[in-house]
Every structure is written in C-alpha cells, then in structure tokens.
C-alpha positions in Angstrom: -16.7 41.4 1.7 -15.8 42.5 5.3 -14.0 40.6 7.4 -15.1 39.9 11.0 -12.5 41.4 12.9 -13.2 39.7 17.1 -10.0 42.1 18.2 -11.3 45.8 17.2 -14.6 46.5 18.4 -14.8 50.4 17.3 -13.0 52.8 15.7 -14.5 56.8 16.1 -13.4 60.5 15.6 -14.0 63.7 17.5 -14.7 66.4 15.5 -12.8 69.5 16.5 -16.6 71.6 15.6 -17.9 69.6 18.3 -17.9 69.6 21.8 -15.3 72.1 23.7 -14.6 69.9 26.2 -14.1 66.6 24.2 -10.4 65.6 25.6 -11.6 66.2 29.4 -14.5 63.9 28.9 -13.0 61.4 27.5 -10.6 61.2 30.2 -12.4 61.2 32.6 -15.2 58.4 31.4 -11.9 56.5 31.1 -10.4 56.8 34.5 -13.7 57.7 36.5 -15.7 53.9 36.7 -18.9 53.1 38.4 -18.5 50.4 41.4 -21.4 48.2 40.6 -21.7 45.5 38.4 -24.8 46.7 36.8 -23.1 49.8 35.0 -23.5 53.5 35.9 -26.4 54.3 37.6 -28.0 58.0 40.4 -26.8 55.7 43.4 -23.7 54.3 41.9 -20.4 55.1 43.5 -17.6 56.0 41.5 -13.6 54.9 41.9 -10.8 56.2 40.1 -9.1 53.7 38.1 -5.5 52.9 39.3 -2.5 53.6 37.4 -1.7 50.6 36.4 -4.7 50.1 34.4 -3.9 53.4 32.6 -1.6 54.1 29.3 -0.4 57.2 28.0 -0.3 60.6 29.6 -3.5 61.9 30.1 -2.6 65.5 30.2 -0.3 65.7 27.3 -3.1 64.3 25.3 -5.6 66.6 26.5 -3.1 69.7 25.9 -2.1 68.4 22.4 -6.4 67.6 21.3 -6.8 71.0 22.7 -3.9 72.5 20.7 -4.9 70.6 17.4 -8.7 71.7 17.9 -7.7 75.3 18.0 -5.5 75.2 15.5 -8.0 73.5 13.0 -11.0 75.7 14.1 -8.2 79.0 13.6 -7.1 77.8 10.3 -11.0 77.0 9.1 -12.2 80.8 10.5 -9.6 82.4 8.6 -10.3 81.0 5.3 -14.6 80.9 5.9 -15.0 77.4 5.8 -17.8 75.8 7.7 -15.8 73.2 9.8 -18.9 71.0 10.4 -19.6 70.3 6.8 -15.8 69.0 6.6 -15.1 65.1 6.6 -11.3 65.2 5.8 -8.9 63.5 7.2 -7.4 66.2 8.5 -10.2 67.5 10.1 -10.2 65.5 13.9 -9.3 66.6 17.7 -8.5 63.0 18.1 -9.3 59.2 17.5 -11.2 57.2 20.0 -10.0 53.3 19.5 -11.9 50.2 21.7 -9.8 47.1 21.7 -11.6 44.1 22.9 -10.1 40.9 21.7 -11.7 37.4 22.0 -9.0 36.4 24.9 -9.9 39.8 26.6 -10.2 38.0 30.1 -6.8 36.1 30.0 -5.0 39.2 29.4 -3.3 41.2 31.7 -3.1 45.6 32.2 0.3 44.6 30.2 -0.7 42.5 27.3 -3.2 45.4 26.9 -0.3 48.1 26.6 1.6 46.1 23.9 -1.6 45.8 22.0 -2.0 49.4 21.9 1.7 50.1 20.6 1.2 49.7 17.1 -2.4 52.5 17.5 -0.5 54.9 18.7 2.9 55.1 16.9 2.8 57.4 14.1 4.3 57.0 10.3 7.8 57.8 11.6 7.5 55.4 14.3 7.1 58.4 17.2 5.2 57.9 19.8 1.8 59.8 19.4 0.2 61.7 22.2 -3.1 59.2 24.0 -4.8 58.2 26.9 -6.0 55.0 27.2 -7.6 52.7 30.2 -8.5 48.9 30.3 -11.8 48.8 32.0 -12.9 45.1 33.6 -16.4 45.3 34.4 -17.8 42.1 34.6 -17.0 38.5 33.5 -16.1 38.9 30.2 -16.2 42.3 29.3 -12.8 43.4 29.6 -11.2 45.9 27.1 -8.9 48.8 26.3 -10.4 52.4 25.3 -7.8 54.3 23.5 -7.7 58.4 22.8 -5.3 59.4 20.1 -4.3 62.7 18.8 -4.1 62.1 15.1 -5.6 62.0 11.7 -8.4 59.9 10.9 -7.3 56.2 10.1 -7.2 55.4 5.8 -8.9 52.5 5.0 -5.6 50.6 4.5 -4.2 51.8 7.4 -7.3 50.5 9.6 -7.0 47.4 8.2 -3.2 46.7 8.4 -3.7 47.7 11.7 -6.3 45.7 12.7 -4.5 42.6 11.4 -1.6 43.6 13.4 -3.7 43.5 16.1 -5.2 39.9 15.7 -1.6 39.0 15.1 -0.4 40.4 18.6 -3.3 39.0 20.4 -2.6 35.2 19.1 0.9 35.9 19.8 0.1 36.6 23.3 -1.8 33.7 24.3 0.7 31.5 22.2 3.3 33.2 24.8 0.9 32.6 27.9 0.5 28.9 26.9 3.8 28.6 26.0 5.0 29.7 29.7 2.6 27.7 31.0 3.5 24.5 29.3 7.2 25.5 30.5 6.3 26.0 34.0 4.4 22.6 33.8 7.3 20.9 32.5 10.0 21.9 35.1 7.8 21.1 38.0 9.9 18.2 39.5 12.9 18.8 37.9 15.9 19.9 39.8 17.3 23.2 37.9 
C-alpha cells in the first residue's frame, strides 16, 4: 500500500524526444511569476523572482539538459532507435521535482534550500546541476519547483528520498520551535 507522502507533491521527467526548448521553459516558468493573486491570466503583469528565492544555477542547468539531450538523441540516431518509444532510465533531459510540505508557510527561502540538498546530490555525493525557485502565491500555497539534470528516480531511491524529506521538514519546525522556546525563555534574563 502507498503511503501518503504530505512533503512531495510531484515527481516528473522530460523526455529528451520532446520539446527542444524544455530547459528554457522551465526556467523561465520558475523565475517569471504573475503579480495577481488569482494565477496567470492576458492582463496579468509579470515580475521576475528575486534571487533569493532562487537555487542552483540556472544556466549551468540549462547548458548541461541541453548537453545531455543531444547527447542521448546522437547516441539513439546512431544506433536507429526510436527515442520516443524508450522509458529507461537513462533516457531523460532532466527531472522536474515540486516540494510542498505541510509546514510550507512557516518555512523560509532557506529551510527550502536545505530541503532540496538531499534531490540534488548525486550517488557520489556531488553536487548535480538544477534550477530551482520557491514560489509563494497565496496563503498557503507555498512550495519549491526543482529541475535536475539526472536519471530518472528508482523506486527505492524515490522513496528513501522522500522519507528524508519528511524527516528534514519535521526537523525544521522542531528547530523553529525550538528557537522560539529559547528566545521565549531568556526574555528577562540578564545574559
């Protein structure tokens, strides 16, 4: 049986036969944002996010998706294989991650970033090219989009992941009420 997981809300892939432009797009839905409350709309006006709502290096993972869609679509033309019939692995420009955990609105840009460590480190603990964004539009509805240039996620990797993430988000609000309960304490006191 599945288990309800309140911390990951979506895990997809971008398949290198796909769209040209995949990287780009992605990029810019997560750093281009509507102004209005009521989503994107003809007469909404548009703001760039600011950096510090922002993680990774956009243009390294734009260059390395590129680099890793043209390499895949190279490698399947030279053998004649029909890339769009393939559901390896292997066979992904990059992975598109939306972390949205149940204490999403007591979070900060930074409690966001740590979140996203454990997504985007590879097997040898490297750091793997992404882009990623916390969007906070509307009461409630904040959460992190993450683009990461890798294979697709094993089962067991998805959910040791995904644990890890539950795990990190507890800890944080455990550290949050922790400080809090700190600060509480010395008010008064002479330090």
């Amino acid at each position: 049986m599945a288990r309800s997981n309140p911390h990951v809300e979506d895990v997809s892939y971008q398949h290198p036969a796909g769209y040209d432009r995949a990287a780009v797009r992605l990029v810019v839905y997560l750093f281009r944002r509507p102004d209005g409350k009521n989503g994107a709309t003809r007469g909404s006006a548009w703001t760039t996010l600011p950096k510090e709502r922002r993680v990774g290096d956009a243009r390294a993972f734009i260059r390395a998706a590129n680099e890793r869609t043209r390499t895949i679509r190279e490698d399947a033309a030279k053998r004649g294989k029909d890339l769009s019939r393939n559901k390896a692995r292997w066979c992904t420009s990059f992975v598109n991650v939306v972390l949205s955990p149940a204490n999403r609105e007591r979070l900060s840009d930074e409690d966001f970033a740590r979140l996203a460590r454990p997504w985007v480190s590879g097997r040898e603990g490297e750091e793997l090219p992404h882009v990623g964004a916390v969007h906070r539009e509307g009461a409630g509805k904040a959460h992190l989009h993450l683009g990461i240039v890798r294979d697709k996620f094993s089962a067991e990797e998805l959910r040791m992941l995904k644990d890890q993430t539950d795990g990190l988000a507890v800890g944080l609000e455990l550290e949050r009420t922790m400080h809090i309960d700190r600060e509480e304490l010395s008010y008064g006191l002479e330090l």
